[in-house]
PLY file of the C-alpha trace (Angstrom):
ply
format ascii 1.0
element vertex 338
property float x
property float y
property float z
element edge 337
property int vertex1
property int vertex2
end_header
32.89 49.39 11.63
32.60 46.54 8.76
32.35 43.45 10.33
34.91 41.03 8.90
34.30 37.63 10.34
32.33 37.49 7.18
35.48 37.25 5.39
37.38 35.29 8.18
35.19 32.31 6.77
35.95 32.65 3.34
39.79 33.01 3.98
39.98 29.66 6.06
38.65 27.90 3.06
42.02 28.91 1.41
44.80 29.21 3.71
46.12 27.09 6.92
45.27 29.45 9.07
44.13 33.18 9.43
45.25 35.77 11.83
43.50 38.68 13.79
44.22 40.99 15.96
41.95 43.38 17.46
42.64 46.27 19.39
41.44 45.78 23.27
42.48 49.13 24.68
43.45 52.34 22.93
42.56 54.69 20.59
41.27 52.57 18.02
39.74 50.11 20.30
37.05 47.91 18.48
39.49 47.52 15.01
40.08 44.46 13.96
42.78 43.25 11.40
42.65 39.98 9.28
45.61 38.92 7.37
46.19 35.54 5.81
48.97 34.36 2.79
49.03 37.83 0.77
45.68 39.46 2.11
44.95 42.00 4.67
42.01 43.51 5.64
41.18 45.96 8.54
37.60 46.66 9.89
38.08 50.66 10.02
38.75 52.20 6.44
40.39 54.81 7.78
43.37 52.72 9.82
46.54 51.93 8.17
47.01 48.34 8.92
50.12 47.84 6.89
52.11 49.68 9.19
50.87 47.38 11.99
51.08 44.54 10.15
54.59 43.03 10.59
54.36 43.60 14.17
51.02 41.41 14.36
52.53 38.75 12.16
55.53 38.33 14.62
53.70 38.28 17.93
53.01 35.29 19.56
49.29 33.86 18.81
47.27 34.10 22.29
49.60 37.32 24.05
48.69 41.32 23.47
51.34 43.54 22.54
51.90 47.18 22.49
51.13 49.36 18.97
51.11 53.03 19.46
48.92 53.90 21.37
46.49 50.89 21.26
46.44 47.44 22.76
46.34 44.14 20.41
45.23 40.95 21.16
46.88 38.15 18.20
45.09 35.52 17.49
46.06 32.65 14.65
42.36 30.69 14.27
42.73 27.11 11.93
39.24 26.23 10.41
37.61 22.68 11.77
40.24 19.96 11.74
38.60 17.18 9.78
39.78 13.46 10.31
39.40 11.14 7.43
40.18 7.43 8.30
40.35 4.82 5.30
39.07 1.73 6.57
36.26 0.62 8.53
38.61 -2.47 10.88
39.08 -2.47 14.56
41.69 0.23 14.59
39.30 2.85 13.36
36.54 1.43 15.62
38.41 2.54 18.50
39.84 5.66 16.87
36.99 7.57 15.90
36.00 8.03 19.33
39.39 9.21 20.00
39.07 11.39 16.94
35.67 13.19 18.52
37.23 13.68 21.62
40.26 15.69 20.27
37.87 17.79 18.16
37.91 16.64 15.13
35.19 16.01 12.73
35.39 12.53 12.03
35.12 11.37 8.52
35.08 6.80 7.99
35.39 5.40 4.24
35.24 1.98 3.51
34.79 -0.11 0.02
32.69 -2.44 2.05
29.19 -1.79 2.98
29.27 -4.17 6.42
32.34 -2.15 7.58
31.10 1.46 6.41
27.74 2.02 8.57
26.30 4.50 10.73
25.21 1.76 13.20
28.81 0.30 13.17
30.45 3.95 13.94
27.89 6.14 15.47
30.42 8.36 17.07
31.36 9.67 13.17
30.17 12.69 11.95
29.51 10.94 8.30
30.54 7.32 6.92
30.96 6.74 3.25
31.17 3.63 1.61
32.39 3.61 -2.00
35.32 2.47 -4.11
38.49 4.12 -2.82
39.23 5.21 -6.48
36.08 6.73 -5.98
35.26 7.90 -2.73
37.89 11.31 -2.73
35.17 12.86 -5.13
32.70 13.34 -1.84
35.88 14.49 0.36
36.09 18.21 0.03
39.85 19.65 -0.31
40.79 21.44 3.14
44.03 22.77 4.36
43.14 21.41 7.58
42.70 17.62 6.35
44.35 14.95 8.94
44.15 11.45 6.80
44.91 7.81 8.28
45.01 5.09 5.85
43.91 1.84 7.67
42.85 -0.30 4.35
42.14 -4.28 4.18
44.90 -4.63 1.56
48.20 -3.25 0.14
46.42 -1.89 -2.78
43.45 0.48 -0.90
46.45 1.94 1.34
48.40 2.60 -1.71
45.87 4.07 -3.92
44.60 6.29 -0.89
48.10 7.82 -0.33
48.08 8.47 -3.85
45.22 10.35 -3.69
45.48 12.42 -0.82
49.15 13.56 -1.68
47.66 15.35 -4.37
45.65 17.47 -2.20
46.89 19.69 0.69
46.92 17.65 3.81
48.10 18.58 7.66
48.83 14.50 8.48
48.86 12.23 5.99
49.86 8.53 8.27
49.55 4.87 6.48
49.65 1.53 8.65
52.05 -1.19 7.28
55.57 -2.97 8.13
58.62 -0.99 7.03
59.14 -3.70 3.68
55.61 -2.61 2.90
55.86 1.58 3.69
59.25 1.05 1.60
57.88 -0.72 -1.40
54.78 1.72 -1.80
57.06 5.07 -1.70
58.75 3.91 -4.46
56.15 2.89 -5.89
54.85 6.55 -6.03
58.20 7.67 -6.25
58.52 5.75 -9.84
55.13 7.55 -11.09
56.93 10.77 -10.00
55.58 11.68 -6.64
58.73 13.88 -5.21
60.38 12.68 -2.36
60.11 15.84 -0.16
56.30 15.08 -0.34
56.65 11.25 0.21
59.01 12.08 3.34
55.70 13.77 4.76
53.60 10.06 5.05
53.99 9.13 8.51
54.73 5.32 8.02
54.67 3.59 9.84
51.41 4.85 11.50
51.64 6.70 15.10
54.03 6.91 17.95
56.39 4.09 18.76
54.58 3.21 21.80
54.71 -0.47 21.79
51.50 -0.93 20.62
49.82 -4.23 19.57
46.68 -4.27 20.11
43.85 -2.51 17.68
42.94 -0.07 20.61
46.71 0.81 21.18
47.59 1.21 17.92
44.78 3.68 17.60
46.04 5.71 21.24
49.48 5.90 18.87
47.87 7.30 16.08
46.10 9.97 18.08
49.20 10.93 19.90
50.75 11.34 16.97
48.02 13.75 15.79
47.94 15.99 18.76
51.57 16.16 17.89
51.44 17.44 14.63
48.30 19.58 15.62
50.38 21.73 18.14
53.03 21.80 16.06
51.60 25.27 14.82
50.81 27.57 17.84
46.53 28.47 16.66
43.49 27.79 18.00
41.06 26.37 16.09
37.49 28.64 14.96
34.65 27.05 16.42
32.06 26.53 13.65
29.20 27.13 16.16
30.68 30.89 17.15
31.70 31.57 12.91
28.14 30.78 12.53
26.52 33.13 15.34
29.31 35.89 14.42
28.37 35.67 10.37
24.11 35.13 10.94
21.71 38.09 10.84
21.23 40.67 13.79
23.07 42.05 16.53
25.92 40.02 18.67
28.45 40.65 21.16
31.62 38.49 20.78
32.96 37.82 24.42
36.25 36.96 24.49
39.24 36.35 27.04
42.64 38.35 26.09
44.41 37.48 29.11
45.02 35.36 31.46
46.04 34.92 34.92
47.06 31.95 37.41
44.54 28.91 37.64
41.57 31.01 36.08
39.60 27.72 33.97
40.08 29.24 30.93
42.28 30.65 28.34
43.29 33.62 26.33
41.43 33.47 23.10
38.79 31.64 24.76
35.22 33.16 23.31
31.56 33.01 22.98
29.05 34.72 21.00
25.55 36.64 23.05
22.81 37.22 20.97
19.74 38.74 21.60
17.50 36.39 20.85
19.30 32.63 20.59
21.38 30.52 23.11
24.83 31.78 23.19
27.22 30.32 20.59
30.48 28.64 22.49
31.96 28.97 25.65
34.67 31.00 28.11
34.50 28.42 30.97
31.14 28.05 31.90
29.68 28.40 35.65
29.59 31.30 37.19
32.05 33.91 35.38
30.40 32.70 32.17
26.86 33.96 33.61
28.17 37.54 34.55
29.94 37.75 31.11
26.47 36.77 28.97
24.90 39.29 31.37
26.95 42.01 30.71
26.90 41.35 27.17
22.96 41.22 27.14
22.99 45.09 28.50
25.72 45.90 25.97
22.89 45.00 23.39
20.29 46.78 25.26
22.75 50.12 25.09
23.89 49.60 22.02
27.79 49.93 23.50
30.39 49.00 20.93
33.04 47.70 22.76
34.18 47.13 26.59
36.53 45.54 28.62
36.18 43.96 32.39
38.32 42.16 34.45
36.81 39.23 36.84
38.95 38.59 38.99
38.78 34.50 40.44
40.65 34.98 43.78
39.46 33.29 46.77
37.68 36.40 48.08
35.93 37.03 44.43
35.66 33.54 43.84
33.27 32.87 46.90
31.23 35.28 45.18
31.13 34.06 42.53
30.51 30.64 43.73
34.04 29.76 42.14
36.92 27.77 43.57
39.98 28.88 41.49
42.21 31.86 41.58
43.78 33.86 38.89
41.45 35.93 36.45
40.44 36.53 33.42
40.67 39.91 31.07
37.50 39.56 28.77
37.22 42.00 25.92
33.31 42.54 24.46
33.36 43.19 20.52
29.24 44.33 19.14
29.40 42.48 15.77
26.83 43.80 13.51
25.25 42.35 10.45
0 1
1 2
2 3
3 4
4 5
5 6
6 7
7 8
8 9
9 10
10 11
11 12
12 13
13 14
14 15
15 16
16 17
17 18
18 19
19 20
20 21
21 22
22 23
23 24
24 25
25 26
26 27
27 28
28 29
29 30
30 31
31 32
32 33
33 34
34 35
35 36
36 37
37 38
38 39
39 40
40 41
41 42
42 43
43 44
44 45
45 46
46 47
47 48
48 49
49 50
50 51
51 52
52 53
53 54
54 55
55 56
56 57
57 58
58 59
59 60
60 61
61 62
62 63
63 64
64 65
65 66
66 67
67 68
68 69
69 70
70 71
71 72
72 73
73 74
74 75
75 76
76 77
77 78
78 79
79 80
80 81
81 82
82 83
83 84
84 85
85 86
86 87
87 88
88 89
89 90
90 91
91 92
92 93
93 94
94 95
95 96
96 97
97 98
98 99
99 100
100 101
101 102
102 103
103 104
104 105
105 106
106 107
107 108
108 109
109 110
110 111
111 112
112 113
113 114
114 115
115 116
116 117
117 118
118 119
119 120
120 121
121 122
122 123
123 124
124 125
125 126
126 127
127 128
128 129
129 130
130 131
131 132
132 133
133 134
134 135
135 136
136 137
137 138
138 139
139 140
140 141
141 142
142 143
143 144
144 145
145 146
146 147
147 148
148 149
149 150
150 151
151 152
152 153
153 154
154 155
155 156
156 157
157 158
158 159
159 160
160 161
161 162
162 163
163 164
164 165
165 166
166 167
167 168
168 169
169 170
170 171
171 172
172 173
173 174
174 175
175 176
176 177
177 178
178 179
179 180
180 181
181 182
182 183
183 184
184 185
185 186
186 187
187 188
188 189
189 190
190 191
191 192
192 193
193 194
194 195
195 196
196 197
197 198
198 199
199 200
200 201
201 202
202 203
203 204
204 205
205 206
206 207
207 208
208 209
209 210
210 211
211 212
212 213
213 214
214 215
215 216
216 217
217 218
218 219
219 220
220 221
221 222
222 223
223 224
224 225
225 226
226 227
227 228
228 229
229 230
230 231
231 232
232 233
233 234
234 235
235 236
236 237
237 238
238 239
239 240
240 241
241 242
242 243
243 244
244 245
245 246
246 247
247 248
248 249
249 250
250 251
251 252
252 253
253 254
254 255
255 256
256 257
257 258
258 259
259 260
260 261
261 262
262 263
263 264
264 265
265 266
266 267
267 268
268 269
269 270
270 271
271 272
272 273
273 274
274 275
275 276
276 277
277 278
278 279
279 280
280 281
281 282
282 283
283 284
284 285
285 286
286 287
287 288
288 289
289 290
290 291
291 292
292 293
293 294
294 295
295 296
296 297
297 298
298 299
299 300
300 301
301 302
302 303
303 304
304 305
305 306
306 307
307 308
308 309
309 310
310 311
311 312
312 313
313 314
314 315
315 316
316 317
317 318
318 319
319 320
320 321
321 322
322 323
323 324
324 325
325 326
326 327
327 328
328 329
329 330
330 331
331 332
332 333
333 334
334 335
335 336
336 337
């Protein structure tokens, strides 16, 4: 069986998202099937994916569904989001530790080197300082860019939006009054940006909230990217488990394809066991999360392929498991090779 996740990282580097679905239960229990834009690619040579494909595409991402005589669980992954904020004030002072705490990698430019420091935003993943005509040169293209422009002046905010509407963005907000949003679309309207693509700038910046002060306008900003992030029902690939699934030697991917009542966790949910490193990710933690690495550790001593186990979190189960919810969780075990 070819493992694919391989070619799960290469596709995110292209398209919005990818999706997957990999037979829990059935016949061909173990396949999995990537597809993303015009690609499609299925882990067993022999399988005809195409005539499972439209089915996969239409089911909703996180649910199993019925093919045949096999058992899919969708899934729709989106690479990292990255955050790029334009301006090194008091708005992106608080909002870069919003930005970590939604899961973002956090990205700060500024064209001044007192306002674009490590010691001045140590929650950021990476802080550039460099001349805004400049600084998109270091700022890799990703289809999963979210970009606030929070500039000193007029002309930054302007030539930022510029720049990022000529790459592919999934936010693109600028701060400003409405006379000042107004005059720089057409501005960029007159040099021949189209207005579909100007309608996209969210200006001005975040929910309408109220918000005055530098910490609430950045709380309206970050609302407004959760609400553009969930627009689009996927889940986004942990780098840590695309890592452990894509690095030399044996693995079991544990993951959750169902879920039921208050169980902590859920569907999709997944973490990598390997023989001989921490695991990569997590299904919940505590005590259901020690049974699952345990179970995966003697799929690697047996050299199993797949399995499937149900822990169930009642209260009866749950005392001994040292839990306190109920519900439970379907987990589905996946030996990736390499």
């Amino acid at each position: 069986m070819e493992n694919l996740f391989d070619r799960m990282e290469e596709m995110m580097r292209e398209e919005p998202f990818v999706g997957m679905g990999i037979s829990v239960e059935g016949r061909h229990q173990g396949t999995q099937i990537l597809w993303s834009g015009d690609t499609c690619l299925c882990s067993e040579g022999d399988v005809s994916a195409a005539a499972w494909l439209p089915k996969l595409k239409e089911a909703q991402s996180g649910t199993c569904i019925r093919l045949e005589e096999d058992r899919f669980f969708v899934q729709r992954y989106s690479p990292q989001q990255e955050l790029v904020i334009f301006g090194g004030g008091h708005i992106s002072g608080a909002l870069v530790p919003l930005g970590k705490m939604l899961g973002f990698q956090v990205t700060v430019t500024d064209d001044r080197e007192a306002f674009a420091s490590a010691e001045r935003f140590p929650e950021a993943d990476r802080v550039l300082c460099g001349e805004y005509t400049e600084i998109f040169r270091e700022l890799e293209e990703t289809q999963a860019g979210y970009y606030v422009v929070v500039t000193r002046g007029h002309l930054g905010d302007k030539e930022c939006v510029r720049r990022i509407l000529q790459r592919p963005f999934r936010y693109a907000g600028m701060i400003g009054s409405r006379k000042k949003v107004a005059q720089t679309k057409e501005d960029l309207r007159k040099e021949g940006f189209a207005d579909g693509l100007l309608e996209q700038l969210h200006a001005p910046i975040g929910l309408k909230i109220g918000a005055e002060t530098p910490e609430e306008i950045a709380v309206s900003i970050a609302a407004e990217l959760i609400q553009v992030k969930n627009q689009e029902k996927t889940q986004v690939m942990d780098e840590k488990v695309l890592q452990a699934l894509t690095a030399p030697g044996d693995k079991v991917l544990a993951m959750i394809v169902e879920k039921k009542g208050s169980a902590p966790r859920g569907a999709g949910t997944c973490m990598v066991v390997r023989k001989d490193a921490a695991p990569a990710g997590t299904i919940g933690g505590g005590a259901i999360e020690y049974e699952v690495q345990r179970h995966a550790e003697e799929m690697l001593r047996r050299n199993l392929e797949t399995d499937r186990k149900m822990y169930e979190l009642n209260n009866i189960h749950s005392a001994e498991l040292g839990m306190i919810c109920g519900g439970s969780n379907e987990v589905f075990f996946l030996r990736v090779a390499k």
